[in-house]
C-alpha positions in Angstrom: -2.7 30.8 -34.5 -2.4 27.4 -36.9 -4.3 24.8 -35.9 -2.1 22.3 -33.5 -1.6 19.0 -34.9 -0.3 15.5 -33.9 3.0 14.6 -34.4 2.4 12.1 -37.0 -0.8 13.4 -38.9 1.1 14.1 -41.9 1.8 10.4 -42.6 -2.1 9.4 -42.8 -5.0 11.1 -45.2 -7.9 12.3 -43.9 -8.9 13.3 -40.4 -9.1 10.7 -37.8 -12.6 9.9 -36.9 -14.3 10.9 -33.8 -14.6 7.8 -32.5 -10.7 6.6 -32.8 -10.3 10.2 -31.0 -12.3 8.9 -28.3 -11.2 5.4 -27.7 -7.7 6.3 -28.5 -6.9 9.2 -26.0 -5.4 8.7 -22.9 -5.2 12.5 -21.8 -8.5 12.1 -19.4 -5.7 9.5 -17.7 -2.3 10.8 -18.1 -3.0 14.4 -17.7 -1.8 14.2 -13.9 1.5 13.8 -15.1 1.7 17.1 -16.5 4.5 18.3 -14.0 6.8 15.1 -14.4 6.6 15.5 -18.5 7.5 18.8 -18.2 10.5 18.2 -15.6 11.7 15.7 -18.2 11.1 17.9 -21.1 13.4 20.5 -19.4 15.9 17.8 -18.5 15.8 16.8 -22.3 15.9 20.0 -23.7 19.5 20.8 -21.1 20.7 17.6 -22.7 20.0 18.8 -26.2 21.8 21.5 -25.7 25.0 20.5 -24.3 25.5 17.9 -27.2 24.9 21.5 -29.3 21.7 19.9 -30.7 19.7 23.1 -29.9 21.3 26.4 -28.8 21.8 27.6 -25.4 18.5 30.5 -26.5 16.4 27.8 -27.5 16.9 25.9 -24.6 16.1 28.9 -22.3 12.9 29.8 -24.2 12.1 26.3 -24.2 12.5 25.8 -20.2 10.8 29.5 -19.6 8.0 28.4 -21.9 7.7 24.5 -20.2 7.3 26.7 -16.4 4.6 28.7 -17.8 2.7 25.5 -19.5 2.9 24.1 -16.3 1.7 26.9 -13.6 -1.3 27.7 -16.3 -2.3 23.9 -15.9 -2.0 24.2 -12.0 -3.8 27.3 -11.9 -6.8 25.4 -13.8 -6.3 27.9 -16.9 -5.0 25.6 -19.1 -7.2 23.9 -22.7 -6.9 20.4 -22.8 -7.6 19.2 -26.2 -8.2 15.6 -26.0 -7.4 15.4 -30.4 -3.8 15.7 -29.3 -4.3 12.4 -27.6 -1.7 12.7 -24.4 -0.3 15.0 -22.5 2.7 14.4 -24.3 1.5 15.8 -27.7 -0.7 18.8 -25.6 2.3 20.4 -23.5 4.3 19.8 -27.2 1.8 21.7 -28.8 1.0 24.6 -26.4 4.9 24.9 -26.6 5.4 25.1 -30.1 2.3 27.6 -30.5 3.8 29.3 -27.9 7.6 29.9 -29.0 7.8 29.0 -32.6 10.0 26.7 -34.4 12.7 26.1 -31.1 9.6 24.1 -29.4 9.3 22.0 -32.3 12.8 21.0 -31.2 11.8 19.6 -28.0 11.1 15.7 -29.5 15.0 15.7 -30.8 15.5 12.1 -30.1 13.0 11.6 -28.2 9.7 9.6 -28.9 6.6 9.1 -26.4 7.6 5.2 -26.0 10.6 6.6 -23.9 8.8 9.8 -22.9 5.7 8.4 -20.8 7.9 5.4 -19.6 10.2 8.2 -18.0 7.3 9.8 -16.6 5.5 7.2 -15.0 8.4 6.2 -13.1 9.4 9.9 -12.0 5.4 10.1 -10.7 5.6 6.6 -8.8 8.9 8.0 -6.9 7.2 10.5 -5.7 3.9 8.1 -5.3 6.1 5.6 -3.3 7.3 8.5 -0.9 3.3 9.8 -0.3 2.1 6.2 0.7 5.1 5.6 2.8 4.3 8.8 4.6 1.0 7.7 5.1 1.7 4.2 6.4 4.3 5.7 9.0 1.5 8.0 10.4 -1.0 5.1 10.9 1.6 2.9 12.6 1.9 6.1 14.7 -1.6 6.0 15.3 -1.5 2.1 16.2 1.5 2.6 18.7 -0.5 5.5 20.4 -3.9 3.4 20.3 -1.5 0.4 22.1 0.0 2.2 24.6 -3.6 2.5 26.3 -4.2 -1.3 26.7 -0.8 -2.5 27.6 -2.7 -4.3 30.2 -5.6 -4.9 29.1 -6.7 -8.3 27.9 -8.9 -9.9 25.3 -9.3 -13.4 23.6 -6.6 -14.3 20.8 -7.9 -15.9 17.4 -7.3 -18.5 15.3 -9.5 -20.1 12.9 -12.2 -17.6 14.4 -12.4 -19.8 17.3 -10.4 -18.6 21.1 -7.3 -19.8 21.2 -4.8 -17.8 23.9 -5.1 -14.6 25.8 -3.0 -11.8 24.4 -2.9 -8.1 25.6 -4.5 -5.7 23.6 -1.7 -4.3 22.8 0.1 -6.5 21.4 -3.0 -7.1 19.2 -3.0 -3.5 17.9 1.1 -3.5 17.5 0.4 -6.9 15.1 -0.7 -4.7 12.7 2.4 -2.2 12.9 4.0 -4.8 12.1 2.2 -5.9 8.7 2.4 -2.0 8.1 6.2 -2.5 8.6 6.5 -4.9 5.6 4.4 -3.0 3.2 7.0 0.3 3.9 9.8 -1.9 2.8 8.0 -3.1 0.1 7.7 0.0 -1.5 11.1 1.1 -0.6 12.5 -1.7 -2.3 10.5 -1.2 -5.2 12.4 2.8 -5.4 15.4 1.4 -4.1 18.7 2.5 -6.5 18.9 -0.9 -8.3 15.2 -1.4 -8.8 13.6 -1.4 -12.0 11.9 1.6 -11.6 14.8 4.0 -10.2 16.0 3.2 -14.2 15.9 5.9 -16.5 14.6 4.8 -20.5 14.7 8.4 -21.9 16.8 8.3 -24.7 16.0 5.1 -26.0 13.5 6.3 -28.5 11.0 4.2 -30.1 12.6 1.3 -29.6 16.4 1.7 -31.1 18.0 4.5 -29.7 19.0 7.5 -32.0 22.0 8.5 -34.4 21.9 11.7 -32.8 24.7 12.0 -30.0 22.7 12.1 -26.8 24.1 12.3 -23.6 21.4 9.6 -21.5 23.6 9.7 -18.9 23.2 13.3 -18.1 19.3 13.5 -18.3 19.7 10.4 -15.9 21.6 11.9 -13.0 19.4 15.3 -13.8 16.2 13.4 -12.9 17.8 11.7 -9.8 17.7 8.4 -11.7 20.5 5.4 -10.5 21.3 4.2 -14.1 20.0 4.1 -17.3 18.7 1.1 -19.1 21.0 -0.6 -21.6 18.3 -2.3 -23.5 16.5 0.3 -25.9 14.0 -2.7 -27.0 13.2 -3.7 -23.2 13.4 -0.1 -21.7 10.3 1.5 -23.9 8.8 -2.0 -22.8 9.2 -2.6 -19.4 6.4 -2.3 -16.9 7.3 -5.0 -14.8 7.7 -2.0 -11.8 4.0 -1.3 -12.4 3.0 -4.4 -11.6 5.4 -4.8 -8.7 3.8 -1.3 -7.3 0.9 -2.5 -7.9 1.2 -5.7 -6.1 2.8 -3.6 -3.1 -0.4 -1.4 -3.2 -2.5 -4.6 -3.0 -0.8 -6.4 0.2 -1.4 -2.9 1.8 -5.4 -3.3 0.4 -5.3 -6.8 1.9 -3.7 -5.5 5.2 -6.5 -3.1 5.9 -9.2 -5.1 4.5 -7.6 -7.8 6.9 -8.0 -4.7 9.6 -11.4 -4.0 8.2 -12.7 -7.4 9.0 -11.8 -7.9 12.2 -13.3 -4.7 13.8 -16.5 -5.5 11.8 -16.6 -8.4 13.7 -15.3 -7.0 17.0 -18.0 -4.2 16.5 -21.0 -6.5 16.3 -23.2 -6.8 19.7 -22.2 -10.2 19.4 -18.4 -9.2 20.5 -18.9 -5.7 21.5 -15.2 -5.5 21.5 -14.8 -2.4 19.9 -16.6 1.0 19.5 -16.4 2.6 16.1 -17.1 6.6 16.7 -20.7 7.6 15.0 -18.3 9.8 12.6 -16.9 6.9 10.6 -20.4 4.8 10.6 -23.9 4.8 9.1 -27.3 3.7 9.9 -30.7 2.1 7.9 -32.8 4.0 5.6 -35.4 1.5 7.0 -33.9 0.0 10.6 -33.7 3.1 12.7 -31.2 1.0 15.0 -28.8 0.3 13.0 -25.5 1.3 13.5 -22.9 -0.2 10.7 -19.5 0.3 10.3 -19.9 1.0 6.5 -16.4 2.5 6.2 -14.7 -0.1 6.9 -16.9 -2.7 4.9 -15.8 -0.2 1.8 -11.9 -0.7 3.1 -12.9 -4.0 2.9 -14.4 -4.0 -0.5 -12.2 -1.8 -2.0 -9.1 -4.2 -2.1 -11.2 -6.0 -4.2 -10.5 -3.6 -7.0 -7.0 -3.6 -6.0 -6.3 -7.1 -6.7 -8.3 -6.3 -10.1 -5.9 -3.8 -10.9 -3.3 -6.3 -10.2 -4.5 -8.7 -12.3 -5.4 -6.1 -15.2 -2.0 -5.0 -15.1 -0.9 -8.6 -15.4 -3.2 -9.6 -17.9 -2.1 -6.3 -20.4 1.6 -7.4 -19.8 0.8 -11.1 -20.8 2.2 -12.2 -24.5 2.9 -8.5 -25.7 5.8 -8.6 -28.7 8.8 -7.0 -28.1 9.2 -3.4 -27.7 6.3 -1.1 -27.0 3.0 -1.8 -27.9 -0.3 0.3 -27.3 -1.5 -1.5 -24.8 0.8 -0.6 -22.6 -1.4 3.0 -22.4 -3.9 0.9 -20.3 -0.7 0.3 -17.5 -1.7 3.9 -15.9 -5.6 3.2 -15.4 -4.8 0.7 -13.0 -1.8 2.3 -11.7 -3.5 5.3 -11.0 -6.5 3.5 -9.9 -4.6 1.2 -7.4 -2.5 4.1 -5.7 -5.9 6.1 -5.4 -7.5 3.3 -3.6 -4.8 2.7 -1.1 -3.7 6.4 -0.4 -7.4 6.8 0.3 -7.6 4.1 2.1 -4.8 4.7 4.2 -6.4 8.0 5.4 -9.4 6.8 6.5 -8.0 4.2 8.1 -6.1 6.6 10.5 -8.7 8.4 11.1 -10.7 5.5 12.3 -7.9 4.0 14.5 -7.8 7.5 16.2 -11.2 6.8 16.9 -12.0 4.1 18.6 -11.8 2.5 21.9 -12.0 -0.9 23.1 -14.5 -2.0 25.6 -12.3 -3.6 28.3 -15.2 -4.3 30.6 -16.9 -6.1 28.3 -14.1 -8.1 27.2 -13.1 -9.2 30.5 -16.4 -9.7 31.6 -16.5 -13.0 29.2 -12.4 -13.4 29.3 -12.5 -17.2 31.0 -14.9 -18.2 28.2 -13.3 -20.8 25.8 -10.5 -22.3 27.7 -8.0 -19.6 26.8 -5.5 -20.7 29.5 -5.3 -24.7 28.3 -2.2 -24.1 26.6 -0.5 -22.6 29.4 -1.8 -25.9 31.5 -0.1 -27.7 28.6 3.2 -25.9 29.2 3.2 -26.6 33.0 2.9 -29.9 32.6 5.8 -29.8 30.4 7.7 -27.6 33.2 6.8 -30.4 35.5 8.5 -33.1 33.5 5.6 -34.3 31.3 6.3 -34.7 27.2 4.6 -31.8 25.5 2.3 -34.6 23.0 1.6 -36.6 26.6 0.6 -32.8 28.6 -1.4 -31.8 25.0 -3.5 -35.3 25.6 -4.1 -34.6 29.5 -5.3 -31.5 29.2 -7.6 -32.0 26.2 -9.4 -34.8 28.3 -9.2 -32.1 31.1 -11.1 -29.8 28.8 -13.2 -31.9 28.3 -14.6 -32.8 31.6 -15.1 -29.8 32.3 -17.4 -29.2 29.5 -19.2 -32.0 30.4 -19.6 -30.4 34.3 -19.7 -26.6 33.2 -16.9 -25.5 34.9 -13.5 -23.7 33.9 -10.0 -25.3 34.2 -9.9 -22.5 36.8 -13.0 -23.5 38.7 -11.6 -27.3 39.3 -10.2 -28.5 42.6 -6.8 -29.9 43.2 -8.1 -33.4 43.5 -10.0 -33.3 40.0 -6.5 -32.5 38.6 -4.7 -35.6 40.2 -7.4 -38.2 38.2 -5.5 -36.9 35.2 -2.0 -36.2 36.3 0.1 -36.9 39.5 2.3 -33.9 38.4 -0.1 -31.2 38.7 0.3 -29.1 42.4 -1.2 -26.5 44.0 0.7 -24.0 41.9 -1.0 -24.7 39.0 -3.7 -22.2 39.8 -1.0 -19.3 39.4 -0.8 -20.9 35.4 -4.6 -19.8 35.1 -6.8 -17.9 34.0 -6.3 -15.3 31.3 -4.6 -12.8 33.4 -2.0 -15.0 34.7 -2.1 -16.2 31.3 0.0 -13.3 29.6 2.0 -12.2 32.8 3.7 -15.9 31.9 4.8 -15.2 28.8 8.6 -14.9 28.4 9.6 -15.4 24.6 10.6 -12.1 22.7 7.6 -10.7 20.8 5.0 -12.6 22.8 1.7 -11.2 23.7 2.2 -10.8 27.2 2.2 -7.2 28.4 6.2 -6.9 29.1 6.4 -7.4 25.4 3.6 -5.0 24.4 6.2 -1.8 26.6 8.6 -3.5 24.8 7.7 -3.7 21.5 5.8 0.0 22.1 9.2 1.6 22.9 10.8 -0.1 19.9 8.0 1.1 17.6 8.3 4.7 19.2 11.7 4.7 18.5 11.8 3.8 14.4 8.6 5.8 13.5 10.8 8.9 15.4 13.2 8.5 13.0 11.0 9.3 9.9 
């Protein structure tokens, strides 16, 4: 068998040092889209052959021999031989040693500019479809987690400090909800007028071809919306790798997000949450340590989402026109990003399925932190009393009873009436964190009524996928 050689090795003298093979080669990368190269080799190849650029024969022996290339790579008994640089040039090569002369027919009008931005795009499709999958089945797994605290309550956040009581629920749905955007992110991103639902092949190196090829037909073949009318900007456009990227890192920061809290929530200082044994570890010195080190990775690994991000960004920044080598680096981060997430996703799920909330010792320090001066605010405002003037009442009124260590709850009716002639004897059903959240009325509120609510909503779209 003749030695395989590059496509272009007869233009330069000499063999290319070992070094340039090294730091060149982008195989260790792009080998994982062996099975998209090949489905838009056979594609091509159908296309050559109804403009009568090959025969129908050497189309046949072309497609039989692209279907055994690729179940000898999935069966693990294929050679990579990183000198041909890409997976392009290998699956060329094991082609034409394979078949003869009607392989070497295969790059008719085709060149590796339009060839690997085809096949990035036909792998993120199917990418996009994976993580969506994923992301329905951990809202699933939030919804289900929900539905066991619909009553339950626990101290709402902001700025780390307590602000209002919310459900549990509702606390757990808030996240279903983040999940909700990051689905339609990447839905729009393969939507049918999206950049990357836009087929290049066909464009060539950067000006198209004199040969009569039909882009149109390897387009609807490959399940692609259009084609791109720009030959220059289609071999180099990776604006929809850095728009999957930046879907892939919202999702990072929505788990890390995630991450954080329960970290927090874990700590004996909250006590909120347990974390099952299977997704923590302990000390190599403290034998009573019990840390939550999966999630401080979910946490750090967005980290090298957002570097992906960036790195995509940065590679994209100032290139010339047309395609340049540096666009080869686009699938390191790609790769790298989707890896992260679709991992992260996982073990995310698993974690969720996992844990349980300690009600008793939430509620057990529930009145702590004024939780229910808000609600005080707002019925004041029920009793005639402008909002700004009810927010100044009951600030003093918190704080007198800092000053007596006592809870809004704990004061009597005459303490009230020093502050405000308006406040009666119902005031008492306004507090406390319970009655808190049986108050709430507005749609998506984080009362219980809206946690069923929202539950049997959720219940209902996640069925439908």
């Amino acid at each position: 068998m003749a030695e395989q050689k590059k496509s272009w090795e007869e233009r330069l003298a000499g063999e290319p040092d070992e070094l340039t093979i090294d730091f060149v080669e982008s195989l260790s990368i792009d080998k994982r889209l062996y099975k998209y190269d090949i489905v838009g080799s056979i594609a091509h190849a159908q296309m050559l052959a109804q403009q009568k650029l090959i025969s129908k024969d050497e189309f046949k022996r072309i497609k039989d021999g692209l279907i055994e290339i690729s179940q000898k790579i999935s069966e693990g008994k294929f050679k990579f031989d990183k000198k041909l640089e890409d997976i392009h040039m290998v699956i060329e090569a094991a082609l034409a040693a394979k078949i003869g002369e009607a392989g070497e027919k295969l790059h008719t009008g085709r060149s590796r500019n339009d060839q690997v931005a085809t096949d990035i795009r036909l792998w993120m499709r199917d990418e996009i479809e994976i993580l969506q999958a994923k992301i329905t089945l951990l809202q699933k797994q939030f919804v289900k987690l929900a539905s066991r605290y619909v009553e339950d309550v626990m101290p709402g956040y902001t700025h780390l400090q307590r602000a209002q009581p919310i459900t549990v629920a509702v606390y757990l749905l808030g996240f279903v909800e983040q999940l909700e955007r990051d689905f339609i992110r990447l839905a729009n991103c393969r939507s049918a007028g999206s950049g990357l639902n836009i087929s290049p092949l066909g464009s060539g190196a950067i000006a198209g071809s004199t040969l009569p090829l039909d882009r149109k037909s390897t387009a609807k073949q490959l399940g692609f919306f259009d084609i791109s009318y720009n030959s220059i900007d289609a071999v180099g456009d990776r604006d929809f790798c850095a728009e999957f990227i930046f879907d892939c890192a919202l999702i990072a920061t929505h788990l890390s997000g995630l991450a954080e809290d329960w970290i927090i929530y874990s700590s004996c200082e909250f006590g909120f949450v347990r974390i099952d044994d299977s997704f923590c570890t302990s000390s190599s010195m403290m034998p009573q340590k019990r840390n939550p080190d999966v999630l401080e990775l979910i946490r750090g690994k967005a980290g090298g989402v957002y570097g992906s991000l960036m790195a995509m960004l940065t590679i994209l920044k100032a290139l010339p026109s047309g395609y340049n080598r540096d666009m080869q680096e686009d699938k390191v981060h790609v790769f790298a990003a989707s890896d992260t997430v679709s991992q992260s996703l996982d073990i995310v799920r698993a974690v969720v399925a996992h844990t349980k909330f300690d009600t008793k010792k939430i509620s057990a320090g529930l009145e702590e932190g004024f939780l229910d001066a808000t609600a005080l605010a707002e019925y004041l405002v029920g009793k005639g009393v402008a909002f700004r003037k009810a927010h100044g009442i009951v600030g003093l009124l918190v704080a007198y009873c800092e000053k007596e260590g006592k809870k809004l709850a704990e004061l009597g009716l005459d303490e009230f009436k020093k502050y405000s002639p308006a406040i009666e004897p119902d005031v008492y059903e306004r507090l406390g964190a319970a009655n808190v959240v049986s108050k709430y009325v507005t749609d998506g509120a984080a009362g219980p009524k809206q946690a069923k609510e929202q539950i049997a909503y959720w219940n209902g779209q996640l069925a439908q996928r």
